[in-house]
Each structure stands twice: as C-alpha cells, then as structure tokens.
N, C-alpha and C positions, 0 to 999 in steps of 0.2 A: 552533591547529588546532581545529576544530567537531568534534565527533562527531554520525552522524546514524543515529538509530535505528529500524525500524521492526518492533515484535514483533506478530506475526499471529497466529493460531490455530495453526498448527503450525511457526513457524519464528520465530528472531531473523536480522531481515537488518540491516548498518549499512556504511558506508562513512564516510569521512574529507571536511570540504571546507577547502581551503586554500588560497591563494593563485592557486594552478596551476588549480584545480575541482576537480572530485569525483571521489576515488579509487576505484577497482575495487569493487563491492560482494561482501562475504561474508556467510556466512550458516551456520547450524548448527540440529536439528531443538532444540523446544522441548521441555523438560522440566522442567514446572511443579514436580515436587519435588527438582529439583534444580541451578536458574539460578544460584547463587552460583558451584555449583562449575563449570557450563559457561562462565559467564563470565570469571572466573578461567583455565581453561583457553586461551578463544580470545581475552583479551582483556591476558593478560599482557603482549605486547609494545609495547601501544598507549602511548604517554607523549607530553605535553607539549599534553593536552588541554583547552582555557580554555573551552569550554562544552557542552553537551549537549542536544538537540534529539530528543526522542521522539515517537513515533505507536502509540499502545498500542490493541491491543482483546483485548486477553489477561484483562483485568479487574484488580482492584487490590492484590491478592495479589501478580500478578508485577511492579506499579508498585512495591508496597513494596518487594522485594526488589533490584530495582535500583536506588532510590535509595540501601538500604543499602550494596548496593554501592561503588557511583561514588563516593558520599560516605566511605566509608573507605578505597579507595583511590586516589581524588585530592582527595577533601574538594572534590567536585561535587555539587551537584542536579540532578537532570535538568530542563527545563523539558517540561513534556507540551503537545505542542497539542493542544488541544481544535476541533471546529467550529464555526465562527463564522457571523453571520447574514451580512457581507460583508466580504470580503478580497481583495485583489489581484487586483479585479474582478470575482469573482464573491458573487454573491448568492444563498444560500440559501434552497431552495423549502420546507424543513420550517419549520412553525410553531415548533418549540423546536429552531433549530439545532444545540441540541450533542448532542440525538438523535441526527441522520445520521452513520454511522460516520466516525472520522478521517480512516481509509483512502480511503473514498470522496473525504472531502471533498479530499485533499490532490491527489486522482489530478484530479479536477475544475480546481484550480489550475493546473493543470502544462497539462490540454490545453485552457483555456481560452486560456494566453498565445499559442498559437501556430493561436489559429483563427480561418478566414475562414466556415466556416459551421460549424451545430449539428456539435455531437461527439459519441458514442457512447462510454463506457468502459464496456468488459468487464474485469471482475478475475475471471480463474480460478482462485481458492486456495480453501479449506476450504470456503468457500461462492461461489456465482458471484453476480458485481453488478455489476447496470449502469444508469450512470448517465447524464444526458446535460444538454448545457449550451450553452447556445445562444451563436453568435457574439458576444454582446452581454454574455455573461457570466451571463447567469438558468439557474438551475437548474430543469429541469425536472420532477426527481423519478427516481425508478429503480424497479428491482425486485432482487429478491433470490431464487435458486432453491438446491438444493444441489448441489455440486462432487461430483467424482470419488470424492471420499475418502469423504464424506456419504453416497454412491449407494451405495457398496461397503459399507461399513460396515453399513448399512441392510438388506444382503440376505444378509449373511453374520452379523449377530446377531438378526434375524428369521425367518430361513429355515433352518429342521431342517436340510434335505437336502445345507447346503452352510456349515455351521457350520463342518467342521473339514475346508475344504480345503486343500490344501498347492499351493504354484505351482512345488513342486522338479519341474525338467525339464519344465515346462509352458514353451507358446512360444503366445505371442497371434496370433491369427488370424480373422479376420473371421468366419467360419463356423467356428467350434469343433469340437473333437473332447473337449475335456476341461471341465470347470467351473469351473476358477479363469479359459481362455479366454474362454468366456462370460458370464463377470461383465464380465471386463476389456473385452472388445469392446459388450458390451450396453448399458455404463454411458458409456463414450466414445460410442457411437453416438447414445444417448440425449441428451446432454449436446450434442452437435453440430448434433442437428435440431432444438431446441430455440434455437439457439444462431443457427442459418441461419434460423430462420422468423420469430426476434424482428429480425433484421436487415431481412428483405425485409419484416416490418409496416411498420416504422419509417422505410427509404427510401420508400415508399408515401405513408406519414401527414407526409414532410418533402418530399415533391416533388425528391427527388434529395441534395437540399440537405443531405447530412446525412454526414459522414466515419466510419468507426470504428476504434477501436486496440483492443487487446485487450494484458492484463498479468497477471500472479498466474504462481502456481509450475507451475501447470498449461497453461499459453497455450500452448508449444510443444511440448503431447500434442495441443492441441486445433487450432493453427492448420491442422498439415497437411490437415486433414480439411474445412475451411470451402472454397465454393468458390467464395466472393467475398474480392476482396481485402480484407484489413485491417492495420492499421500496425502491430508486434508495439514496445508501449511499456516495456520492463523496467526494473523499478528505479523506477517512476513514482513510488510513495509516498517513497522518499530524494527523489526532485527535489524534490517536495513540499517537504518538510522544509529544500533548499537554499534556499526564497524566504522562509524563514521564519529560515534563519540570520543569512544576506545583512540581510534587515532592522533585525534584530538589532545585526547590525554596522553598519548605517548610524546607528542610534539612538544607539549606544554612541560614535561618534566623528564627530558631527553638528558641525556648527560652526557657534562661538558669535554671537548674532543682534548685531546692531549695540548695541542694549542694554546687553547681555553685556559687550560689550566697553569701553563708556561707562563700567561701573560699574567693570570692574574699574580704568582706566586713571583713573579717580574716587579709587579706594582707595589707588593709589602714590602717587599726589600728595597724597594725604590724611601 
C-alpha cells in the first residue's frame, strides 16, 4: 500500500492507493508545533505501508518532521514531489519550474489527462489559485489572490473596531445585523465576484473553449454562490500524487529488456 500525502497551509490531507484505487481521503487541521503528535494520533492505525508520496508547501520544517516520523515508525522516507518542467504531458510555463507551487502543479496533471479543451483550476484553500492548461497540455500561467481565511484574517487583525468579535449565536446572513455576519458574508461575497469575473474574462479571451473545476477546502462555501457552472474537483492534489505513485510502480516492476534477459540466461550457462 502507497500512502499519499498532501500538507497545505492549514490542513494535512492523505488517502491510501492500492490495488482497488484510492481510498476515502482524511484530513486533520495543521499544527506546525505539534505534527508528530498529530500524526501519531491519526495515523496510528495505518500499517503495511511500502512507500510514501508527498505534496508539501508547508515549508521545511514540517518536511523534516515527517520524515522523522515515517522514518521511525516504519523506517520510510517520504519521496516529496517537487514541480517539474514536463510530466505526464504537461509542460511547465515558469521559467524555473520548481518555483510553481506542487499543489498547483499536481492539480494541473489530474485535469490535463482528461481534457478536450483549455482547463481552468481554481484551488480555494488558504490562498486561491488558479491555473490553466491548455488541451495540448502547455501551461499557461496562473494567478494567485487570498482566500477566505487570508480575507478574514486581514480585517479582523487590522481593523480596531472588529478585533475582538465573537460569532457565539451569530448566524451568517447576506445583509448582516452583527459583525462577525458581515465579515463572513463581505469576504465570501468578495471572493465570488472576483471569482465570477475572472471566469467570464477568460471564456472571452478562449472563445468558449475553455472548461473550469474548482477544488481546496473552501470550494463548497464558494460553489453555491458562482452562477456558472463549474466541476467541483476534490482531492485533486491525492490524484495528483496517484500518477506519480502508479509510475513509481511501473518503474519498480518494469520488465526486463531482451538484453536483460541474454545476460542473465548468459550467466547460468556460464
């Protein structure tokens, strides 16, 4: 069994792939001073794990500590993928590919195998990103704005008046009556038309031609509110991560070329 991991800015997600495919994903909020013991916690019951597949952008801090991990309790390394200039048909639009975040990159993979025209990926987590890759597989570049959490964050440690609101017995409402409502509603709203206008630029600029998915922890606070359709992709970065297993596994038990087999059938007879 593969293990596949993918830690983000606020969360550790990972699922299993096996034989059968890829198991249910779980997921637990991150706490940089203290992954051993969360890990420990949710990961106690996982065994009979032969290799490990991450997508980090947590930084190296929390890489080190999971390697410590896995490494003492199954005496694993994790392998991290990093962004590459081209993989599994897609081609990287930054000039020093391993810049483009993992995340990006891996969500890019997944909705490139199954496109007939340009793709659009929207990731709604910590920060919102979105990328796009054209049927042919070329990446076209992205952009990057802040999320939900970034928005809130932002007005409630910058802003006097609403430092120290509380949301006990507040109920979210499009037209507020209190101000933990009005962040919550202001900041989704925001984030939405934002969200809707980078959409219709983009069908514009592609002549139609152009699909979107939308993924991250946030996608279904944000879909109900979009009022074009878009494909809700969850778990993108684990697929990701399952084409990079998969390969792994073909490399490991490839078979041996006619040479291969010359020599060795060379050495009995020897």
């Amino acid at each position: 069994m593969k293990l596949l991991v993918d830690i983000g800015n606020s969360r550790i997600k990972w699922a299993c792939i096996s034989l059968v495919g890829l198991t249910k994903s779980q997921n637990f909020n991150l706490n940089k001073t203290e992954i051993k013991a969360s890990l420990t916690r949710h990961w106690k019951e996982i065994s009979d794990v032969e290799a490990i597949f991450v997508s980090n952008i947590a930084g190296e801090k929390i890489a080190q500590q999971l390697s410590e991990w896995t490494t003492k309790q199954w005496e694993l390394e994790p392998k991290f993928v990093t962004s590459e200039q081209k993989r599994f048909g897609v081609v990287n639009a930054y000039k020093q590919p391993e810049k483009l975040g993992v995340d990006r990159w891996l969500s890019l993979i997944v909705a490139r195998q199954y496109a007939r025209m340009a793709t659009c990926v929207i990731d709604c987590g910590t920060a919102i990103t979105l990328d796009i890759v054209t049927k042919h597989g070329e990446h076209q570049g992205g952009m990057i704005i802040p999320g939900l959490k970034l928005m809130r964050q932002a007005l409630t440690h910058n802003t006097n008046a609403i430092k120290n609101i509380s949301d006990k017995g507040s109920e979210f409402k499009i037209l507020a009556i209190n101000t933990f409502s009005a962040v919550q509603s202001g900041t989704l709203y925001s984030i939405t038309a934002t969200v809707e206008r980078l959409i219709s630029d983009l069908r514009q600029q592609f002549n139609n031609r152009i699909r979107f998915i939308i993924t991250g922890g946030d996608a279904e606070t944000v879909l109900p509110l979009l009022s074009t359709t878009v494909a809700h992709y969850p778990n993108i970065v684990l697929k990701g991560l399952a084409y990079y297993a998969r390969q792994d596994g073909c490399k490991q038990h490839h078979p041996k070329s006619k040479t291969e087999k010359s020599t060795k059938s060379a050495e009995k007879v020897i």
